[in-house]
VOPADO-666734 format. One record per atom (N, C-alpha, C): chain; x, y, z. Coordinates in Angstrom, 1 decimal, padded with zeros to 4 digits. Layout:
BEGIN
   kette        x        y        z
       A        X        Y        Z
...
END
This chain:
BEGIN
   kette        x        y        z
       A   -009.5   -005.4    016.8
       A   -008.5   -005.6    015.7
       A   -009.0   -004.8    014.5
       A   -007.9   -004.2    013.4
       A   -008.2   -003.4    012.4
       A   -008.3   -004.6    011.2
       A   -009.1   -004.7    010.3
       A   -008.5   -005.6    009.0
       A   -008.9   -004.8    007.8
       A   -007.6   -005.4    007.1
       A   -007.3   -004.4    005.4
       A   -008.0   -005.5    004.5
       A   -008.8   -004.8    003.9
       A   -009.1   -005.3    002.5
       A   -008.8   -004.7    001.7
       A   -008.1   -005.2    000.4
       A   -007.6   -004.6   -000.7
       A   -008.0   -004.8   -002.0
       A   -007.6   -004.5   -003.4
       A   -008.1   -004.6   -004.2
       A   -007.6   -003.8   -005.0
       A   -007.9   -003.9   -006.7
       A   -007.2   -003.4   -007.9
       A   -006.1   -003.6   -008.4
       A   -005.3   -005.3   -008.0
       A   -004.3   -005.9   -008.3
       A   -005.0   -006.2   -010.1
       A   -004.0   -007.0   -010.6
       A   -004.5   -007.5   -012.2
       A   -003.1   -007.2   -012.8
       A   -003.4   -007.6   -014.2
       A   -002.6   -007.8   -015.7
       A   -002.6   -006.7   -016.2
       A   -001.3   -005.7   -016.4
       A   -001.5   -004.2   -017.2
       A    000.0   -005.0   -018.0
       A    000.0   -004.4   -019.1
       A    000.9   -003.6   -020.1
       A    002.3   -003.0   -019.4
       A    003.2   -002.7   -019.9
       A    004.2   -001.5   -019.8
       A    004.0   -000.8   -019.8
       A    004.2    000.5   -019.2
       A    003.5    001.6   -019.3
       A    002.0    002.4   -018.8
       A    001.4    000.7   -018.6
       A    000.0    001.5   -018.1
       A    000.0    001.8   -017.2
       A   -001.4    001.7   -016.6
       A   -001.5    002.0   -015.1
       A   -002.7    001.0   -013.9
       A   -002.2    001.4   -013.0
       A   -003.6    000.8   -012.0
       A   -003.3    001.2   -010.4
       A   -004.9    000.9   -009.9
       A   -004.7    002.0   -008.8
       A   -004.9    001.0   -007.8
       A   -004.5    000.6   -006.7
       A   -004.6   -000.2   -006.0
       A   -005.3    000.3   -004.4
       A   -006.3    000.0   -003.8
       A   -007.3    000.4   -002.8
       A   -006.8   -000.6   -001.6
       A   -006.9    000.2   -000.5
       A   -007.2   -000.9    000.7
       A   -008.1   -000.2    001.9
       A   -009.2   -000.6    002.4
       A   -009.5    000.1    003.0
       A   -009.8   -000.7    004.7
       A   -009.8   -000.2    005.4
       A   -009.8   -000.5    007.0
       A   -010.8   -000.5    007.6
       A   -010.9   -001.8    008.4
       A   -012.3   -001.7    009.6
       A   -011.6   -002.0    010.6
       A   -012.6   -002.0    011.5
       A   -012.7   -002.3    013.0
       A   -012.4   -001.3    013.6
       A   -012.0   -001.5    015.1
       A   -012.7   -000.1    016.2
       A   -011.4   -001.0    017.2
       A   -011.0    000.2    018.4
       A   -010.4    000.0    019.2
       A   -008.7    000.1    019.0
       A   -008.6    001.0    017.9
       A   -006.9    001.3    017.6
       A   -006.9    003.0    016.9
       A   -006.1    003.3    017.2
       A   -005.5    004.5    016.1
       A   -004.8    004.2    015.3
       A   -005.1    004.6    014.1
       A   -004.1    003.9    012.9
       A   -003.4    005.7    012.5
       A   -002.1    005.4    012.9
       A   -001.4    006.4    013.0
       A   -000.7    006.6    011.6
       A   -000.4    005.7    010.7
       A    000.1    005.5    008.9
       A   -000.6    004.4    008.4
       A   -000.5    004.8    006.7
       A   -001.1    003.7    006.6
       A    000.2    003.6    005.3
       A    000.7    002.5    004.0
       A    000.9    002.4    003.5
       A    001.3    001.3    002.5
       A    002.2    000.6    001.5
       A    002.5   -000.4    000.9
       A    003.8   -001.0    000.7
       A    003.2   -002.0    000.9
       A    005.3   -003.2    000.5
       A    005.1   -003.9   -000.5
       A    005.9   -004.3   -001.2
       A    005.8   -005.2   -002.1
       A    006.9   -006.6   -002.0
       A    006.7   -007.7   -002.7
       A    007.3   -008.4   -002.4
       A    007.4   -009.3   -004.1
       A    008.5   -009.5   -004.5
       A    008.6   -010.2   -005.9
       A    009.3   -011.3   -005.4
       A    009.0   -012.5   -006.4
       A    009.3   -014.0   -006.5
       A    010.7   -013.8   -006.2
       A    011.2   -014.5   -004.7
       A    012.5   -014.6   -004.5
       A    013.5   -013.2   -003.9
       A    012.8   -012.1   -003.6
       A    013.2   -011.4   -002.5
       A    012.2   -011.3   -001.8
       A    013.4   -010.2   -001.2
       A    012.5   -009.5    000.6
       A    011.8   -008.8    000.4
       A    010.8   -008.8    001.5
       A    009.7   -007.4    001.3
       A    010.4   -006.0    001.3
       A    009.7   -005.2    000.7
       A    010.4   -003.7    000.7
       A    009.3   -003.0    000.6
       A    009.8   -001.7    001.2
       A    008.7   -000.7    001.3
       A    008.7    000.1   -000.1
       A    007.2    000.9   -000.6
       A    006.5    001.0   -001.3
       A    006.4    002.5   -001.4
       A    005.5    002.6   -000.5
       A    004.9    004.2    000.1
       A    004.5    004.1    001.6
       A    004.7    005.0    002.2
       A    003.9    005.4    003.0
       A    003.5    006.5    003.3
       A    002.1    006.9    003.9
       A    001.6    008.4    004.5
       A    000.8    008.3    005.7
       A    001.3    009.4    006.2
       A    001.2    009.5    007.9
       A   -000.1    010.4    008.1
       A   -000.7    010.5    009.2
       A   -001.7    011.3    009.9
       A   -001.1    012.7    009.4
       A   -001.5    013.7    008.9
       A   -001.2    014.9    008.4
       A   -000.3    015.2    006.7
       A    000.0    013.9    006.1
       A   -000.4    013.8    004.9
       A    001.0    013.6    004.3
       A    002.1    013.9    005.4
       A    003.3    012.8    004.8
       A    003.7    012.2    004.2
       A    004.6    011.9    002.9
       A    004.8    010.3    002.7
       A    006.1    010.6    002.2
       A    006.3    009.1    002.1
       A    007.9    008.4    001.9
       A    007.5    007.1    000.8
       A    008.5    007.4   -000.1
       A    008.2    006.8   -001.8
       A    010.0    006.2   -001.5
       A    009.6    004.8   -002.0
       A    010.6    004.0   -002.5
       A    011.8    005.0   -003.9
       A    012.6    005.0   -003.7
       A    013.7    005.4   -004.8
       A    012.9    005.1   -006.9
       A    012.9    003.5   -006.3
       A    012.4    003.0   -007.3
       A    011.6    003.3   -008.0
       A    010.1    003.9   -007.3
       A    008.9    003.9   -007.5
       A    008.5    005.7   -007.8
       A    009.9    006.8   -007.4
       A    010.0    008.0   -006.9
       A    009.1    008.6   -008.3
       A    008.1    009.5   -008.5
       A    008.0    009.6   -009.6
       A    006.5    009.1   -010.3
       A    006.7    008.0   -010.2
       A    005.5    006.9   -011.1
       A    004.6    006.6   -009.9
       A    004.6    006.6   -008.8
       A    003.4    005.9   -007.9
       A    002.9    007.6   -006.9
       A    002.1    007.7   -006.9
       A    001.5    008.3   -005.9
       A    000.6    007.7   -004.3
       A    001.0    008.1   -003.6
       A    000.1    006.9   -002.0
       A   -000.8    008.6   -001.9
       A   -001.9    007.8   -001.6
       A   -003.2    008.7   -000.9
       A   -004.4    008.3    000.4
       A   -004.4    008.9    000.9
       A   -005.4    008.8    002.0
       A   -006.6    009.6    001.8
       A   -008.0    008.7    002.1
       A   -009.1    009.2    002.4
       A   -009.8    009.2    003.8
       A   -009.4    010.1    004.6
       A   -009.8    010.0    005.9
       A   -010.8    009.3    006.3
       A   -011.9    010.1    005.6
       A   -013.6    009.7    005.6
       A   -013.3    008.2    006.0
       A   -013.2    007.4    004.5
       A   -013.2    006.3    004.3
       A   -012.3    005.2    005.3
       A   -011.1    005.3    005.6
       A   -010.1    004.6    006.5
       A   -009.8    003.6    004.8
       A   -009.4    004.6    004.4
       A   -008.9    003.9    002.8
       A   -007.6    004.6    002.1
       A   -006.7    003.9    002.2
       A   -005.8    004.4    001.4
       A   -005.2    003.5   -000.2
       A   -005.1    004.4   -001.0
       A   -004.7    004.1   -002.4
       A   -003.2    004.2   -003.0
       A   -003.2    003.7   -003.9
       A   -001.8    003.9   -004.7
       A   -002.0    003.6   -006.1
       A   -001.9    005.3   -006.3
       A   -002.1    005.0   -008.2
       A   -000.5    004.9   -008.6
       A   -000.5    003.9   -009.4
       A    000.4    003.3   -010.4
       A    000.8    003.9   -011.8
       A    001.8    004.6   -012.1
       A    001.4    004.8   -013.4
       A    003.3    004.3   -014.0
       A    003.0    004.1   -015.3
       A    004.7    004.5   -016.1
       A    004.7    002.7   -015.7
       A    004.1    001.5   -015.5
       A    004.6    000.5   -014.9
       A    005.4   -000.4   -015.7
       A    006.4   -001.0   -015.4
       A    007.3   -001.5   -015.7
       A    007.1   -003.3   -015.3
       A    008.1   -004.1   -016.1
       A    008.0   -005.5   -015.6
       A    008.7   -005.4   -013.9
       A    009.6   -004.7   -013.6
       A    010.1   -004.7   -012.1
       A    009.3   -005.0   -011.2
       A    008.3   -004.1   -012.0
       A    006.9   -004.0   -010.3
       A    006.4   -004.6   -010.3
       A    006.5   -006.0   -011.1
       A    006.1   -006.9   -010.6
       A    006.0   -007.6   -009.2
       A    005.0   -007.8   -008.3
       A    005.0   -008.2   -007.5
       A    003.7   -008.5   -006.4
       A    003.4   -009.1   -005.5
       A    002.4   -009.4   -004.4
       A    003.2   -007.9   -003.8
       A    001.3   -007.2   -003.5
       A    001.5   -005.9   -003.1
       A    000.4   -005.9   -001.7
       A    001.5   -005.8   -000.6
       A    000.3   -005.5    000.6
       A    000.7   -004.4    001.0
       A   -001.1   -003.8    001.5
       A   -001.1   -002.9    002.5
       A   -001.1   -003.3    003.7
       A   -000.9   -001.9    004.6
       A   -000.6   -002.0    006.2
       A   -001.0   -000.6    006.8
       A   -001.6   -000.5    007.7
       A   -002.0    000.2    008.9
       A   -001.3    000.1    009.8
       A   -000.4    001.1    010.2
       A    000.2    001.2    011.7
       A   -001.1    001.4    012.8
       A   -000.7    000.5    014.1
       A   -002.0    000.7    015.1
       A   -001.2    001.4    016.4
       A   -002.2    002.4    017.0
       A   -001.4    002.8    018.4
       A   -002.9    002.7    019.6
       A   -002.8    002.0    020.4
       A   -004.0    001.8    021.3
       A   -003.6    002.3    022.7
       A   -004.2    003.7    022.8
       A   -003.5    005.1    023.5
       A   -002.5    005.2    023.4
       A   -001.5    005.2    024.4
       A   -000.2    005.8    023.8
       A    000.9    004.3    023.3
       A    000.2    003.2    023.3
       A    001.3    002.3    023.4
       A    001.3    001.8    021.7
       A    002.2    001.6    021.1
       A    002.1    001.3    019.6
       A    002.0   -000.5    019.5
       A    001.2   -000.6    019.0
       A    001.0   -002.2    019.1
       A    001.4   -003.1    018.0
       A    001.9   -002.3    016.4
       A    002.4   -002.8    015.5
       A    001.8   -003.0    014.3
       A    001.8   -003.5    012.9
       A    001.2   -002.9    012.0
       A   -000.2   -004.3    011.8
       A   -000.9   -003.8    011.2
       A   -002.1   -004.5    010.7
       A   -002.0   -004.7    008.9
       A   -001.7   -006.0    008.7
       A   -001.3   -006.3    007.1
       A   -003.0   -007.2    006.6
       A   -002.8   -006.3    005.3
       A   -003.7   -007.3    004.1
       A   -003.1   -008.2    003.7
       A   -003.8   -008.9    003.1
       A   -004.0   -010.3    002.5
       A   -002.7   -010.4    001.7
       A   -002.6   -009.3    000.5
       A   -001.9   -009.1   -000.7
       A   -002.9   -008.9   -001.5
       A   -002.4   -008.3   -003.0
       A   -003.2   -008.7   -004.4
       A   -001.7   -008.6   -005.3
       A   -002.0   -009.7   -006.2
       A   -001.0   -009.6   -007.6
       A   -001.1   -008.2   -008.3
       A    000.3   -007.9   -008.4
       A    000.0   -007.2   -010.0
       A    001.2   -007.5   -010.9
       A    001.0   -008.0   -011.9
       A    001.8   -008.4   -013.1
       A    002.1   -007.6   -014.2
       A    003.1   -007.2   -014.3
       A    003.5   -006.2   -015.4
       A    004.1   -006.6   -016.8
       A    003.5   -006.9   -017.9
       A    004.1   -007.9   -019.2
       A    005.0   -006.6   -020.1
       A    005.9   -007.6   -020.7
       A    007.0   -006.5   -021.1
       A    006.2   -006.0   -022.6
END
């Protein structure tokens, strides 16, 4: 099994910023994407960012602009710097690793979550 630990959730301002980390262990999967969903008090989860094996990504409408997603191979860690942030983004932010164990895709591997709260 793969497990995400995350980190760099907290309290910013309008307008600041913050960078949010998750990085990956264990052995016996290919993690083929990795990326973020968010979820605010009283909706559905929705996607964030994602970036694929060769450096791909796909950015929320919302977020188009103000968030960057990044991968560190080395590491099995991918990031999402925050910037421009608004009260919206407010929300419990998990990452996820897509897993493929040889050719069969076996489905994503989710963190915990971390808060991030944005004050107007």
């Amino acid at each position: 099994q793969v497990q995400l630990a995350e980190s760099g959730g907290g309290l910013v301002q309008a307008g600041g910023s913050l960078r949010l980390s998750c990085a990956a262990s264990g052995s016996g999967f290919r993690i083929i994407d990795m990326g973020w969903n968010r979820q605010a008090p009283g909706k559905e989860r929705v996607l964030v960012a994602t970036i694929r094996t060769g450096g791909s990504t796909v950015y929320a409408d919302s977020v188009k602009g103000r968030f960057t997603i990044s991968r560190d191979y080395t590491k099995n860690t991918v990031y999402l710097q925050m910037n421009s942030l608004k009260p919206e983004d407010t929300a419990v932010y998990y990452c996820y690793a897509g897993l493929y164990s040889g050719l069969t895709y076996v489905g994503r591997s989710w963190g915990q979550g971390t808060q991030v709260t944005v004050s107007s």
